[in-house]
N, C-alpha and C positions, 0 to 999 in steps of 0.2 A: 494590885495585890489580889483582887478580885477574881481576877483574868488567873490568875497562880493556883489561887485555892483549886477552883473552878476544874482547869484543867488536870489537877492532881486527882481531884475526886472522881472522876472519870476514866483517869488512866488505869484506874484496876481492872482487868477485866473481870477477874471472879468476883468482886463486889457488884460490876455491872448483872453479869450473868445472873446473881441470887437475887437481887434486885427485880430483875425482869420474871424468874421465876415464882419470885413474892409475890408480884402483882400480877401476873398471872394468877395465881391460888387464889387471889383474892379477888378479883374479879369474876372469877368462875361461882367463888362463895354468893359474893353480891348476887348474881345471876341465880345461883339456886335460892336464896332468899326472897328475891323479889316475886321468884313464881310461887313460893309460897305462900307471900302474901295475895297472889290474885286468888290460887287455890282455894284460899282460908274465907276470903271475902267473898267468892263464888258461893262456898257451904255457907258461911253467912245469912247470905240471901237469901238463900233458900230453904234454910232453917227459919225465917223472919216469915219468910212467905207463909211455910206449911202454920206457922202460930196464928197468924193472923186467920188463916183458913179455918182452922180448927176454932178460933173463939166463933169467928164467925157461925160456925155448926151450932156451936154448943148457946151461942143467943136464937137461933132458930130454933133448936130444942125447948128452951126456956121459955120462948113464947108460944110454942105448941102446949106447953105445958100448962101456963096459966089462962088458955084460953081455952 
């Protein structure tokens, strides 16, 4: 019965076709979200960096200050 379903479900070809079109879209979606995550994590970084830089300054400051 398996082997019946099976082969029924596939005999459509327009269900096959939108099928294939769906996950086509969706893969494509995946793909643009992923780069967005690298994107995002790149600015991340580098937003992390520039803070850490800047407190760095601003304790060099402070100790010019009090000395």
């Amino acid at each position: 019965m398996a082997k019946a379903l099976t082969g029924h479900l596939t005999s459509d070809l327009r269900t096959s076709a939108a099928l294939t079109r769906e996950n086509r879209r969706l893969r494509t979606r995946v793909e643009d979200l992923q780069a967005l995550v690298l994107r995002l994590q790149a600015e991340n970084d580098q937003l992390t960096a520039q803070r850490a830089a800047s407190r760095d300054a601003d304790r060099v400051v402070e100790d010019l200050q009090l000395a």
